[in-house]
N, C-alpha and C positions, 0 to 999 in steps of 0.2 A: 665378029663371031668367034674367032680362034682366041679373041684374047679372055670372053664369057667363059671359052668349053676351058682354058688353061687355070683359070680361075677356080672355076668348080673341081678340078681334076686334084689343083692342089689342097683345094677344103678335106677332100674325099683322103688323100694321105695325109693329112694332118698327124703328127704322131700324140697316142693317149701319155696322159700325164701319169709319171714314172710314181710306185708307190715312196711312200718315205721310210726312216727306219720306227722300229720301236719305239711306245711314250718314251720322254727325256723326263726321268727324274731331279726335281728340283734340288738347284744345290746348295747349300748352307749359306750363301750370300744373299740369295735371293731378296728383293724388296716384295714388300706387301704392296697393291693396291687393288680399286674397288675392282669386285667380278662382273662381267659383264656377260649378261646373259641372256640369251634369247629362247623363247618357252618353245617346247615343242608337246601338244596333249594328245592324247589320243581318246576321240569323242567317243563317251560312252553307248550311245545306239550307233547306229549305220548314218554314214554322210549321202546323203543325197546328191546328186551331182550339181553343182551349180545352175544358176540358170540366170545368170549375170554373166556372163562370159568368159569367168576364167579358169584357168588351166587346168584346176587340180580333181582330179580323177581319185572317186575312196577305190579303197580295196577294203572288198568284207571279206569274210571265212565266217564261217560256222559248221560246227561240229561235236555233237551234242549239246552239254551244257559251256563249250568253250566258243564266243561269241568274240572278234575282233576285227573292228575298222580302223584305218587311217587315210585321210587324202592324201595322194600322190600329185605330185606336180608332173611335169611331160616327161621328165630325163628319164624320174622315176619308174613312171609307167612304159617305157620302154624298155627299160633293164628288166622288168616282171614279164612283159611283153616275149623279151627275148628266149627267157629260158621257160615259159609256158609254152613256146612254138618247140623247142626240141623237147620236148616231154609230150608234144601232141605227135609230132613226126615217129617220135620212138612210138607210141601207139599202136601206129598205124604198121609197124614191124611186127609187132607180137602175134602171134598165131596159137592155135591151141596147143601144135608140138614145142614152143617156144621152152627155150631149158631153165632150169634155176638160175643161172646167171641172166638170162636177158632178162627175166623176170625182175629180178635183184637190182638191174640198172635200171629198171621201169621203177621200180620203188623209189629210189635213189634220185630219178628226174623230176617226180613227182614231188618231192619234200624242197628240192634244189628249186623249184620253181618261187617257193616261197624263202629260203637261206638266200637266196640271191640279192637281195635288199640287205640284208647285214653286211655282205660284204660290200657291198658297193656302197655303205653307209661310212663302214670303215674305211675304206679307200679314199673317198671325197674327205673325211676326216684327217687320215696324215698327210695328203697330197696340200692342203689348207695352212696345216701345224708345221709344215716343213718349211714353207714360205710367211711365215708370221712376220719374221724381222723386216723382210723385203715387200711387203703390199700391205699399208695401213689397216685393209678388212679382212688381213688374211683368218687372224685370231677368232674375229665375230665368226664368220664362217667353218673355222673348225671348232666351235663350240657349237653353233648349231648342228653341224653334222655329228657329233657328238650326242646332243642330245636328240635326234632323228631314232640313232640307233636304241639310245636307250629305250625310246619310246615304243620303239618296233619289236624290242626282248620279247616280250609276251611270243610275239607270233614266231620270234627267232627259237621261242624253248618247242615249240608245238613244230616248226618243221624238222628241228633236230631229233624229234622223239618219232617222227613219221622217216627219217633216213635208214635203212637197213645198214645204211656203210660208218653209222656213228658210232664214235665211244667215247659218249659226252657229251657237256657242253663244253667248249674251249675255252681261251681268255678272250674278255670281253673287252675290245681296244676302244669301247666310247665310256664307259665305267672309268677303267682306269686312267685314260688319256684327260679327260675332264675333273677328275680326282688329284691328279697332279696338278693340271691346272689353276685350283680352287688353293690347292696350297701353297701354291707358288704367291697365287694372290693373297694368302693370308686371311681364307673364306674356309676354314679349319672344317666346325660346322657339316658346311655344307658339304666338302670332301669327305667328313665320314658318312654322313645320310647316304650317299651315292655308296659307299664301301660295305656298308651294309645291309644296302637293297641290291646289289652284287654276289653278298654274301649269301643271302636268304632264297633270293635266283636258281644259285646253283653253279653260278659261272666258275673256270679254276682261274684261282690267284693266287697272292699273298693278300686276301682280304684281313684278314684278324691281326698278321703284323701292320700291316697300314694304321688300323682302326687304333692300335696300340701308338706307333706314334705320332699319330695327329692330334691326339685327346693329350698325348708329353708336351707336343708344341702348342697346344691353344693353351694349355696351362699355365705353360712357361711366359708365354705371352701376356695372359691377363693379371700374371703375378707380376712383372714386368711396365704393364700399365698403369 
């Protein structure tokens, strides 16, 4: 029995896995190879919930003519989980003499219920990229959380416009982070499509010098070949 409860005690302090730094821009030695990719879509109507037994939980929103689903797997639904519960707790604070500020952070918790997925999109994305050289899937996996987040933009631009505390969109670490990627592998192409549906977003970068020279290097390349 003490050695079950010591067991689980230590599961329960497990420490979370530390963020990484900033995309690593490719450097002029870099080699080319094939990109490797894993799709992430986001289905046009509403997902249904399984009924095969597995994990993945949609999340819909709709709000007027702005309609979006995506399934979540368990982790996922828990991180949405998480911060839907202090945004119902705050709630339940608010009263009718409640001041502009607590109002402000009820707004604020509300938008954050659904931004919460971006980050932790991003997070599982460099926590992946950091670890590439040292675990053979590390790469597959920060491309897929990569493309998680891209896929989730739509609803990342709609909670950012419901935050009263925004001013913005920020930079978009699965845009860019995957955009490096693509050139590193000499997938030019496809790192500008990504630079460009970034650009058209709204997100801040240096999208337009990227797009600038990706279109020098694919050039340079096919004159080359």
């Amino acid at each position: 029995m003490f050695r079950k409860l010591l067991t689980k005690a230590r599961s329960l302090f497990k420490p979370s896995p530390s963020p990484a730094p900033e995309p690593v821009e490719p450097s002029q030695k870099s080699t080319s190879s094939r990109a490797v990719t894993v799709k992430t879509t986001v289905p046009e109507s509403p997902v249904e919930p399984s009924e095969n037994g597995t994990d993945e939980i949609p999340l819909r929103y709709t709000e007027g003519d702005f309609i979006f689903t995506m399934p979540l797997e368990e982790e996922e639904r828990l991180v949405l989980h998480e911060a839907r519960k202090k945004y119902e707790e705050a709630k339940l604070r608010i009263r009718d003499d409640s001041s502009a500020w607590e109002m402000n952070q009820l707004k604020h918790l509300k938008a954050m219920q659904y931004w919460c997925l971006q980050i932790y999109y991003r997070d599982r994305a460099q926590y992946f990229y950091k670890r590439r050289e040292e675990e053979p899937e590390a790469l597959e996996m920060a491309i897929r959380y990569c493309e998680k987040q891209i896929a989730y933009a739509p609803m990342a631009i709609r909670a950012n416009q419901m935050n009263p505390q925004s001013k913005g969109l920020p930079q978009h670490y699965g845009y860019k982070q995957l955009a490096i990627i693509y050139e590193k592998q000499g997938c030019f192409n496809e790192a500008i499509r990504l630079c460009k549906q970034a650009l058209e977003e709204g997100w801040k970068g240096d999208w337009e010098t990227r797009i600038r020279r990706l279109r020098q290097k694919r050039d340079k390349a096919s004159s080359n070949s």
